[in-house]
C-alpha positions as CSV (number, residue, x, y, z in Angstrom):
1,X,118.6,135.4,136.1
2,X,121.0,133.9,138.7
3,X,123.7,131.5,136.6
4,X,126.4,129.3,137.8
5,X,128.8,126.8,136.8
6,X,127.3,123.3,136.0
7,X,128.6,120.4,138.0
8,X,129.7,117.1,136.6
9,X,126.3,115.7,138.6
10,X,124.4,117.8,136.9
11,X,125.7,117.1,133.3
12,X,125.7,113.0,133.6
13,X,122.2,112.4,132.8
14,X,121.9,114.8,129.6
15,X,125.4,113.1,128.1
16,X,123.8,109.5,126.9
17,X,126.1,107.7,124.5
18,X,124.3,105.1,122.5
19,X,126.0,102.1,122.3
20,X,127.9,101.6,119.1
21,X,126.4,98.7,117.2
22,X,129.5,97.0,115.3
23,X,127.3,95.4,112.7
24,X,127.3,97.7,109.8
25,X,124.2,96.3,108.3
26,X,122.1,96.5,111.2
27,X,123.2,100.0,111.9
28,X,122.2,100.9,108.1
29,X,118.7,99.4,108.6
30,X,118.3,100.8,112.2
31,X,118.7,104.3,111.0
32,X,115.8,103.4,108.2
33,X,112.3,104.8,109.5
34,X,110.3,105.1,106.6
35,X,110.5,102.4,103.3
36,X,111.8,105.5,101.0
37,X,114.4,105.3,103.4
38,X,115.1,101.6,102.3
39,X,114.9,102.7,99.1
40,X,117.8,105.5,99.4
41,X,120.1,102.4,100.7
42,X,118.8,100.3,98.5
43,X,119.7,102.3,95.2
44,X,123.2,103.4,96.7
45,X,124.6,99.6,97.4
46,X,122.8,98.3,94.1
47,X,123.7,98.2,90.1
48,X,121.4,100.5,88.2
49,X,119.9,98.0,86.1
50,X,119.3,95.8,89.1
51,X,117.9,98.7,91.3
52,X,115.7,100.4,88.0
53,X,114.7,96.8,87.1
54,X,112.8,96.9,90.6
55,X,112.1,100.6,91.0
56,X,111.1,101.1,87.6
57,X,107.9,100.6,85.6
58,X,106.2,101.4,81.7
59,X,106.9,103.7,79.3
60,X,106.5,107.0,80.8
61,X,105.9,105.2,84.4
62,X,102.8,107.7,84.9
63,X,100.1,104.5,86.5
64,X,103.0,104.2,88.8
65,X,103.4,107.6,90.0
66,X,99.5,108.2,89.8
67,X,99.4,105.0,91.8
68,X,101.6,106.6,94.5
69,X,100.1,110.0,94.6
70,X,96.7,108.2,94.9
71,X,97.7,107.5,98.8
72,X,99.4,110.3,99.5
73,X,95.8,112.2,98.6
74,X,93.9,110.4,101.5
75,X,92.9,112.0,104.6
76,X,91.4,110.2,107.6
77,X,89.1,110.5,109.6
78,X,90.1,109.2,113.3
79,X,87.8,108.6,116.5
80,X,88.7,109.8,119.3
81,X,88.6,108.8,123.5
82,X,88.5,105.2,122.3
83,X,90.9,102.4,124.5
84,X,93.2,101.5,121.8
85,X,95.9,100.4,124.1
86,X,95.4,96.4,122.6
87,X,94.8,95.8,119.0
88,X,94.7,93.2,116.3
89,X,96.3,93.8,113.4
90,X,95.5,90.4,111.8
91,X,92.3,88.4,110.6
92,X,91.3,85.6,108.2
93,X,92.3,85.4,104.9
94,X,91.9,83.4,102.2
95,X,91.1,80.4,104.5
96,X,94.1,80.9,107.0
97,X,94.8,83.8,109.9
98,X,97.7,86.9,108.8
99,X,99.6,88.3,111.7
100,X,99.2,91.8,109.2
101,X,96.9,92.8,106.5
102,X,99.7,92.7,104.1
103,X,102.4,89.7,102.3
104,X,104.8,89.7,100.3
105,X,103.5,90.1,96.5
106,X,105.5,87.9,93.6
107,X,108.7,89.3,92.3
108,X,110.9,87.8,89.6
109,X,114.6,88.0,89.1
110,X,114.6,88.4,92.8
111,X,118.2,87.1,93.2
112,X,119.3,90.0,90.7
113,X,118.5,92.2,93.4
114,X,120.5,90.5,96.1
115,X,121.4,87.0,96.3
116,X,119.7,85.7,99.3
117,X,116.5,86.5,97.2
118,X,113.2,84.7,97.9
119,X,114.7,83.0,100.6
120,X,115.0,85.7,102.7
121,X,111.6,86.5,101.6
122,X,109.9,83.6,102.5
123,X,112.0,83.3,106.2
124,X,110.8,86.9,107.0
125,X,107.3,86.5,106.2
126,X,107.7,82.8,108.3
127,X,108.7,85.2,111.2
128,X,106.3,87.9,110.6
129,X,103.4,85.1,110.1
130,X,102.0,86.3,107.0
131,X,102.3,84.8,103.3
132,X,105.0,84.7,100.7
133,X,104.5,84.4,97.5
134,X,106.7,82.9,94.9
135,X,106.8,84.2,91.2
136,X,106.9,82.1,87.6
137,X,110.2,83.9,87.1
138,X,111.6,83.4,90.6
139,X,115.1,82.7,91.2
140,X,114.4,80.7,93.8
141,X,112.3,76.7,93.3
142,X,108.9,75.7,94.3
143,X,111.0,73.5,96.9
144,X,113.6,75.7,97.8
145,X,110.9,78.4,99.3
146,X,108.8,75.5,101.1
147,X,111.9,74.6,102.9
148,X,112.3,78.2,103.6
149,X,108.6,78.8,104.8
150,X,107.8,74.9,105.9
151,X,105.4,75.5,108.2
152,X,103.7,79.5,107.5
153,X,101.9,80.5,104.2
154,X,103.3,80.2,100.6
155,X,101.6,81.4,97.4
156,X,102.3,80.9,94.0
157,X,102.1,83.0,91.2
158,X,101.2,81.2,88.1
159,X,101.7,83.1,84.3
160,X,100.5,80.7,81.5
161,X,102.7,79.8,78.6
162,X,102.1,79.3,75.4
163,X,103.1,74.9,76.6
164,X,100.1,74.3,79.3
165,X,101.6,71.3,79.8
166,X,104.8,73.1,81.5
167,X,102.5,75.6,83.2
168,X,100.7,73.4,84.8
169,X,103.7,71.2,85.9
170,X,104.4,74.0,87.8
171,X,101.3,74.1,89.2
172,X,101.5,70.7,90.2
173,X,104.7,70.9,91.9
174,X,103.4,73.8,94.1
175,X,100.3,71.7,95.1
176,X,102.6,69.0,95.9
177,X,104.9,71.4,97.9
178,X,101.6,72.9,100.4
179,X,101.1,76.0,98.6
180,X,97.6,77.0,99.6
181,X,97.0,79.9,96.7
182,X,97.2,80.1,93.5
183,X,97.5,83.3,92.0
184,X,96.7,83.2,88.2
185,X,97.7,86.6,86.9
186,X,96.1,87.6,83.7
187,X,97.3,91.2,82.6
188,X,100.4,89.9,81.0
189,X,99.5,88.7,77.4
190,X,102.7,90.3,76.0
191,X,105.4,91.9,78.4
192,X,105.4,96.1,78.9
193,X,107.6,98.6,77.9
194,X,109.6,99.0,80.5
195,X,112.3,101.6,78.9
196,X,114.4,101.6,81.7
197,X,115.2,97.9,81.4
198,X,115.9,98.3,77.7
199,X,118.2,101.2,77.8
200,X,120.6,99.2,80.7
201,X,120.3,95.9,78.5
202,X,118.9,94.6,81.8
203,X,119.1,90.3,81.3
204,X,119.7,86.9,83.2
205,X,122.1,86.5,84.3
206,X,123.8,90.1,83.9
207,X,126.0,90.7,80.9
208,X,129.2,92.1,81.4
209,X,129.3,95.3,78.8
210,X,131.5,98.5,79.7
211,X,128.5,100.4,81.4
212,X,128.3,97.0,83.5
213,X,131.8,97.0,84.2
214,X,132.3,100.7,85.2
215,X,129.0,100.2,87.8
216,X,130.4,97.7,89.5
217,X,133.0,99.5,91.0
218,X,131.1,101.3,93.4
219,X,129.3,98.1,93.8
220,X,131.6,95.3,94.7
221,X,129.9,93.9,97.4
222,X,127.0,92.8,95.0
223,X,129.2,91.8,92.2
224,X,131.0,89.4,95.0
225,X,127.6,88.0,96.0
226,X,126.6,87.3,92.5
227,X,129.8,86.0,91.4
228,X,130.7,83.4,94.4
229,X,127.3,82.1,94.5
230,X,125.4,79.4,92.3
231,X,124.5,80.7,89.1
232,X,121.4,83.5,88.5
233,X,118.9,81.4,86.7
234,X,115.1,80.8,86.8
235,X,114.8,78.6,88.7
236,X,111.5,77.0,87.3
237,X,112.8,77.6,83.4
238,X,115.4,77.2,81.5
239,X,118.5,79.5,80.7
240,X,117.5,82.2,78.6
241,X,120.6,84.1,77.3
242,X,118.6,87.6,76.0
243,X,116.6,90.3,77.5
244,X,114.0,90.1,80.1
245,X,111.1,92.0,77.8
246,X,113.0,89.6,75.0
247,X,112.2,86.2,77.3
248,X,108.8,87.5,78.4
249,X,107.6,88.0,75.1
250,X,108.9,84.6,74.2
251,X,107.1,82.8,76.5
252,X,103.8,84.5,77.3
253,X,100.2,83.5,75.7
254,X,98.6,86.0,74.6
255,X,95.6,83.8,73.8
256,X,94.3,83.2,77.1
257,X,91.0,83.9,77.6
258,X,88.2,83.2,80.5
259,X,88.1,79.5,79.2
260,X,91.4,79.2,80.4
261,X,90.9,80.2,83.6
262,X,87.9,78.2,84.2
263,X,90.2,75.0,83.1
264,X,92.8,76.1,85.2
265,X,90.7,76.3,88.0
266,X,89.5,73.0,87.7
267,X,93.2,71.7,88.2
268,X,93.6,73.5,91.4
269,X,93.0,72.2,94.7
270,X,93.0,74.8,97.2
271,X,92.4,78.9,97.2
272,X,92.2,80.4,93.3
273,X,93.1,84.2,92.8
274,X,93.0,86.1,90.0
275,X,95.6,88.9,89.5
276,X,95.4,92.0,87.3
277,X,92.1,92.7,87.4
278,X,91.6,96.6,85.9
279,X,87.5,97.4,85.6
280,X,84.9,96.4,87.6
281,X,83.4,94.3,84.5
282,X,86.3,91.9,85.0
283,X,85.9,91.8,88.5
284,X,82.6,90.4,88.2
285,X,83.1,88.2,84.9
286,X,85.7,86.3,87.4
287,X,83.9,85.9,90.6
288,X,81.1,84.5,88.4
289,X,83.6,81.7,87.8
290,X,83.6,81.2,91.6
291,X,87.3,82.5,92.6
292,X,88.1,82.6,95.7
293,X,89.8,86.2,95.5
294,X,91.0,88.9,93.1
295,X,93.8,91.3,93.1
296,X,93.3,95.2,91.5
297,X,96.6,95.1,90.4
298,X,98.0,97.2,87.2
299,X,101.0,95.0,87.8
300,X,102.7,98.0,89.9
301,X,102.4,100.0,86.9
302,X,105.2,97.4,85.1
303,X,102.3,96.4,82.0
304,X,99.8,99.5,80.7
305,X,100.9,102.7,81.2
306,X,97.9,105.0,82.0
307,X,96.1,101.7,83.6
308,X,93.6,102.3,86.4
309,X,94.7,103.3,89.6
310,X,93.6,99.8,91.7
311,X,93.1,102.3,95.0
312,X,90.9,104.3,92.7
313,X,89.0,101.6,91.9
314,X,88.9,99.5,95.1
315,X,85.5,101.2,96.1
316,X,83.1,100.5,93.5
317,X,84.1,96.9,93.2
318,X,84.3,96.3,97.1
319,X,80.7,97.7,96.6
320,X,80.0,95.8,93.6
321,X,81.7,92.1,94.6
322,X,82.9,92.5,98.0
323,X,80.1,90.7,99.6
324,X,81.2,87.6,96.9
325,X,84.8,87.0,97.1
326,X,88.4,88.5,99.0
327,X,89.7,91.5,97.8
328,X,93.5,92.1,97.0
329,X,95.3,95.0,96.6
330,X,98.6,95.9,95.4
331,X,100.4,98.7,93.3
332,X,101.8,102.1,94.9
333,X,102.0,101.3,98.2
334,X,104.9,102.4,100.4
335,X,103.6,102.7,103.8
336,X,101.1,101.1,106.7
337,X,99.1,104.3,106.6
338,X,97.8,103.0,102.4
339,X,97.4,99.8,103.7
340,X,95.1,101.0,106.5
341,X,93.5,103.1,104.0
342,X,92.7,100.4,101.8
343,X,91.5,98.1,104.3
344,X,88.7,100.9,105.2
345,X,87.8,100.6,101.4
346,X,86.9,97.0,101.7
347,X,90.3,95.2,100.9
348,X,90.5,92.0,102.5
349,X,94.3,91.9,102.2
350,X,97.1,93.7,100.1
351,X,100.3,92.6,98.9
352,X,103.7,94.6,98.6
353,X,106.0,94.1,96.2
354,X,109.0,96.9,95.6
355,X,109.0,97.6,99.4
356,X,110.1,94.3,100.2
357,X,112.8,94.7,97.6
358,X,113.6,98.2,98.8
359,X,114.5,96.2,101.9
360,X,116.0,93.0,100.4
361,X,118.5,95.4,98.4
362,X,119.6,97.4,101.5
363,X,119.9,94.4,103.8
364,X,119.8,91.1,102.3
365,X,116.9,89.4,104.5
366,X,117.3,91.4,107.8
367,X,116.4,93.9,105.4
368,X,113.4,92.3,104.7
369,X,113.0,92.1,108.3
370,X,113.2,95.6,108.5
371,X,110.4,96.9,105.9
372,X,108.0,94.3,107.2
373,X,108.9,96.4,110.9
374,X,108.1,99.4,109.5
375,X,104.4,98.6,107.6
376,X,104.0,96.6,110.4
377,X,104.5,99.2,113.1
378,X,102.5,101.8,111.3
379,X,99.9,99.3,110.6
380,X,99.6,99.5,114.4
381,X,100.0,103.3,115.1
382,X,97.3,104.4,112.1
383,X,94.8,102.1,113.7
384,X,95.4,103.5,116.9
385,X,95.4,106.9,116.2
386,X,92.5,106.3,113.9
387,X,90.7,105.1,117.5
388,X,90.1,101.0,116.1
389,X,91.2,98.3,117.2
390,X,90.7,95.9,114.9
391,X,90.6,95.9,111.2
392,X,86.8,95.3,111.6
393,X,86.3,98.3,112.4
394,X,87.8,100.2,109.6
395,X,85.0,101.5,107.2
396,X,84.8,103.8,104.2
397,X,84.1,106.9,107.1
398,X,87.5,106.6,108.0
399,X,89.2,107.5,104.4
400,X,88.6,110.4,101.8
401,X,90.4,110.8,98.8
402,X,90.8,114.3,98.1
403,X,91.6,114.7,95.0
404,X,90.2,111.3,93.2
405,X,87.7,110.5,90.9
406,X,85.2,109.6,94.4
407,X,84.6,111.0,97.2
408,X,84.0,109.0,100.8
409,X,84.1,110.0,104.3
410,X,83.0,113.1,106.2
C-alpha cells in the first residue's frame, strides 16, 4: 500500500468544529436523546425529595416497574416498501384535533420540581398543539394556566373532597376559564404509600431540616429559584403546613361512589373523563354513565401497589368499550415507540406525566420543550419504520407483547 503525507487540503473537510453553544442549558438539553437522559439531568440538578417525590411511586414501587417493563416487552411488526415520506402524527380527540397522540397528564406540587412549573407546561404544549392539563394540587391557578395556554387545549383534573361545595367551585372556575375536559379521577379515596416521600419528610412548601440543608448545597440553583420567587403553595387550596400523604389524607373522600359521578357529570358542560379506571368492569360501569372518555391509569403506580398494568389491560377493554367512548392511557411510558404501541391497541390518546417532569427539572420549560421533541420525533420515526402513515393505520398486527398475560400480532 502506497502512503504519503496528508496535505492540509485534504485534512479540512474531516476537522468540523461544532459551534460552541454559550447557553449552558440548551447545551445540557441538546446533548439529551432519550427521556432517561432527561431524567439523569434531572436528578443531578434537583433535591432528592423533589426529584423522588416525581420519580418515585408505592410501597415497593413494583406496578411502576411492571408498568415500564410492560413496553420494553413489545415487539413490532413493521410493513415494508410503503411511501412514508409524509405523515400525520395527529387526529381528533376528545372533540378537538392533537398535533401528537400524547399531552401532558396532571401533576401536583409541580413548582417543587422547578419553579416555572405548569406554566412552562402549558406554554410547551401551546407550541407543540396538544393539551395541558392542570392538577387539583397544582401550583399554578385555573387562571394562571389559561393565560399560559389562551388559545390551545387545557384540561383539568378534578379530585373530590370531602366539601363538594369547594370541589365544585373549582370546577366552575375551570368552565369559566375554557377548559374543555374534565378529568374526574376516582382511584384516590385515601392517598398511597409512597415511602419514599415519607422517609425525606417531603411537604409544601419544603421544610428546612439538616438533611434539607446539607442537599442543598449541591443544589443552589434550585434553592435560589425557590427562595426569590412567590411562595410554593397550592394554588387552588389553602396552606397546608404538614406532609403531602398527611394533606391528601385530609382532604380526600373516600365515600365517593358512581352516584357521585353521575352528579358531577350533570354539572359539567363540555368533555367528562374518568381517570383511574383498573378492570374492565369499571370500564363499562362508566361508559354506561355516558362519559366521554376513560383513562387506564394505576395513577403511574403512585396509589396500589401490584395494580393492573393499564398497557396490560388496554386490549380487552379497547375490545370491550372502544367502539363506545375514547380511550386514555397513561402510566410507564417513557418513549414514542409505547405511545405508538398503545395507539395500535386501540388508545385514542395517552398522557405523560413524569417525562414531562424529567424535562421540566433538567430545563425549566425549554426542557419541557425538549421531552415533547423527543416523543414527538419518535412518534414520527416508529410510524415510519412501522410503514403507516397515519395513526389510522396502526392495528393490534402491528404490536406483540412477548412476555404478557395476551398475545397479539404475528
Amino acid at each position: 500500500m502506497d502512503r504519503r503525507i496528508p496535505k492540509p487540503r485534504d485534512l479540512a473537510p474531516l476537522i468540523q468544529f461544532k459551534k460552541p453553544t454559550l447557553n449552558l442549558t440548551a447545551r445540557r438539553l441538546a446533548d439529551a436523546l432519550t427521556i432517561a437522559d432527561l431524567r439523569r439531568i434531572a436528578k443531578r440538578r434537583t433535591p432528592k425529595a423533589a426529584f423522588d417525590y416525581t420519580d418515585g411511586a408505592a410501597e415497593e414501587e413494583l406496578s411502576l416497574a411492571r408498568a415500564r417493563q410492560a413496553f420494553r416487552e413489545i415487539q413490532f411488526h413493521p410493513t415494508i416498501l410503503r411511501n412514508v415520506a409524509e405523515i400525520d402524527t395527529g387526529w381528533d380527540v376528545l372533540g378537538g384535533r392533537v398535533a401528537q397522540p400524547f399531552g401532558i397528564a396532571p401533576t401536583g406540587f409541580t413548582r417543587l420540581m422547578q419553579t416555572e412549573g405548569e406554566v412552562a407546561g402549558a406554554r410547551a404544549a401551546a407550541r407543540a398543539g396538544i393539551p395541558f392539563s392542570l392538577s387539583t394540587l397544582g401550583t399554578r391557578s385555573i387562571e394562571e394556566v389559561r393565560a399560559a395556554n389562551p388559545s390551545g387545549r387545557n384540561w383539568f383534573q378534578l379530585y373530590m373532597w370531602k366539601d363538594r361545595e369547594r370541589s365544585m367551585a373549582l370546577v366552575e372556575r375551570a368552565a369559566a376559564a375554557g377548559f374543555d375536559t374534565l378529568l374526574v379521577t376516582v382511584d384516590v379515596p385515601v392517598a398511597g404509600a409512597r415511602l419514599r416521600d415519607t422517609r425525606n419528610g417531603m411537604s409544601i412548601p419544603p421544610a428546612l431540616t439538616l438533611r434539607t440543608v446539607l442537599d442543598a448545597v449541591p443544589h443552589p440553583r434550585w434553592w435560589f429559584d425557590l427562595l426569590s420567587t412567590e411562595p410554593l403553595s397550592f394554588a387552588s387550596l389553602d396552606r397546608w403546613p404538614g406532609t403531602v400523604a398527611e394533606y391528601l389524607d385530609t382532604m380526600f373522600d373516600p365515600t365517593v361512589t358512581f352516584d357521585d359521578l353521575a352528579w358531577i357529570k350533570s354539572q359539567w358542560p363540555n368533555k367528562l373523563v374518568v381517570k383511574g379506571i383498573q378492570t374492565l368492569e369499571d370500564a363499562k360501569s362508566v361508559v354506561d354513565l355516558g362519559v366521554d372518555g376513560i383513562v387506564l391509569s394505576n395513577h403511574g403506580g403512585r396509589q396500589l401497589d401490584r395494580a393492573p398494568v393499564p398497557f396490560h389491560l388496554l386490549p380487552t377493554v379497547a375490545r370491550e368499550v372502544g367502539a363506545d367512548t375514547e380511550i386514555v392511557l397513561d402510566t410507564g411510558i417513557m418513549s414514542g415507540a409505547d405511545i405508538v404501541a398503545a395507539v395500535a391497541l386501540g388508545a385514542r390518546f395517552t398522557l405523560v406525566g413524569r417525562a414531562y417532569l424529567y424535562g421540566l427539572m433538567a430545563g425549566g420549560e425549554a426542557g419541557v420543550d425538549r421531552a415533547i421533541t423527543i416523543l414527538s420525533e419518535q412518534v414520527a420515526r416508529t410510524m415510519r419504520l412501522l410503514g403507516v402513515t397515519s395513526l389510522a393505520e396502526l392495528a393490534p398486527r402491528h404490536v406483540t407483547q412477548l412476555s404478557g398475560r395476551w398475545q397479539v400480532g404475528g
